[in-house]
N, C-alpha and C positions, 0 to 999 in steps of 0.2 A: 747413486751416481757411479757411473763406471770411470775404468782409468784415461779412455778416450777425454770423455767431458772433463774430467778432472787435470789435463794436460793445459799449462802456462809456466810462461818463463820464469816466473814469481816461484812457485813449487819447483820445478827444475832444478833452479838457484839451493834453494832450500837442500833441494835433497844432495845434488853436487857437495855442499860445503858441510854438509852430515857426516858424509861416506869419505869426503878428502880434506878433513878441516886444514891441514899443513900445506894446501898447493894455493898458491898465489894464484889469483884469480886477474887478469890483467882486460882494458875495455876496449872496445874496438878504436877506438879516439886514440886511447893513449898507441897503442900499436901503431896504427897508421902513423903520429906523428914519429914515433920514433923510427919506422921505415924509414923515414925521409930523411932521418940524422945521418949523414956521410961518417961525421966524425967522431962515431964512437963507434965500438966492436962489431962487427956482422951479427944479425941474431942468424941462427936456425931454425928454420920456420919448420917443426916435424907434424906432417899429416896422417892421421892415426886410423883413418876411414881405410875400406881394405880399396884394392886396385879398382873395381867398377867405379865406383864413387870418386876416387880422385880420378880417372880420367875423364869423366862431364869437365871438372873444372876445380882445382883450389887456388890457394894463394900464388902469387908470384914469389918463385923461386923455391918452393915449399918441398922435401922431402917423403914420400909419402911411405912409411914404414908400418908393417904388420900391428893393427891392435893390440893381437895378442904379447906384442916382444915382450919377455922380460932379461935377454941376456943381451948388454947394450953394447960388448965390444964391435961389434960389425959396425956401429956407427962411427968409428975412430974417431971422437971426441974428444976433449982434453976436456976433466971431469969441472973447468970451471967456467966452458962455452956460455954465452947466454942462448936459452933452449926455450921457445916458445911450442905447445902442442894446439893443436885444434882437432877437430874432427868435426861430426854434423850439429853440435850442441853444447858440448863441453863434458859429457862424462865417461866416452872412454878417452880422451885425451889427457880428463882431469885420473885418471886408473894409471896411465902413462906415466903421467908428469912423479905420482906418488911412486911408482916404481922406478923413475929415474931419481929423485931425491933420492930412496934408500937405498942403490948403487953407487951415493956418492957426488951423485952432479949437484953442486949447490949454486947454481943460475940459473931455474928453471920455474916457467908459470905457463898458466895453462890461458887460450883466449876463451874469458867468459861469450857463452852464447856459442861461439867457434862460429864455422863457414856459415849457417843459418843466420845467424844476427849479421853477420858482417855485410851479404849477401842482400838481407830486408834493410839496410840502411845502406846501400845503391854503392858501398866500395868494389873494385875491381874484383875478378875471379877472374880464371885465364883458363886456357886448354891450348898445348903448343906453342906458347908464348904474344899468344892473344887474346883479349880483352871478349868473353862472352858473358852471354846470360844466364846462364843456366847452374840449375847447382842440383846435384843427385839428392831425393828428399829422404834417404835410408828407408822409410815406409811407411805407411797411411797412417800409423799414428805420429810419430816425430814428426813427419812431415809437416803436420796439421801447424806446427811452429815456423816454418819457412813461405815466404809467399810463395802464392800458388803461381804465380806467374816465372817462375824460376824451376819450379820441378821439369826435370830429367832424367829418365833414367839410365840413357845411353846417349853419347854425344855425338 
């Protein structure tokens, strides 16, 4: 069995909380609801997919910063922000999230699944500040986790 076949969210999971056992792993539920809370802190939604990919479409109000960062002043954060990361799955955002812990932010969790899961359970994704369909599938294999009716690779 190759690693194509061997691709589910179940192993994903696995391997994410292997490689980052220390990053909070948060679910697309709970985020949503907490969007919706007015009355407590702004989170920072940080998108960790590089520019093609967040332009199809991420989160509302989402940040979209370099995968690779690891020197986080350019983000002028006060190191106790609450800092949500995603990208197309969860594992370089869950890479993120572990390098922003060890910088010192201690508010930080990463969204399990990220834009793919959020995307196949029908919540918003935007481009320009509108509500579309589409979500960039990073490539024929991760993709293979995103509904097929969502893949984009330019918006």
């Amino acid at each position: 069995m190759n690693l194509i076949d061997r691709i589910s969210w179940a192993a994903l999971e696995r391997m994410i909380h292997t490689q980052f056992p220390a990053v909070r792993q948060i679910e697309s539920e709970e985020l949503a609801a907490r969007l919706e809370q007015t009355d407590l802190p702004q989170l920072i939604l940080l998108d960790t997919r590089n520019p093609a990919e967040f332009a199809v479409s991420h989160l509302a109000n989402a940040r979209q910063v370099d995968p690779k960062l690891e020197i986080f002043e350019s983000l002028r954060l006060p190191l106790n922000t609450p800092i949500v990361t995603y990208c197309s799955v969860g594992y370089r955002s869950s890479a993120i999230a572990s390098r922003l812990q060890a910088a010192g932010y201690s508010n930080v969790v990463n969204l399990k699944g990220s834009i793919f899961q959020w995307a196949n359970q029908g919540r918003p994704v935007y481009r320009n500040g509108q509500i579309v369909q589409q979500v960039h599938p990073y490539n024929s294999l991760w993709g293979r986790l995103l509904d097929a009716k969502f893949h984009a690779y330019e918006p």
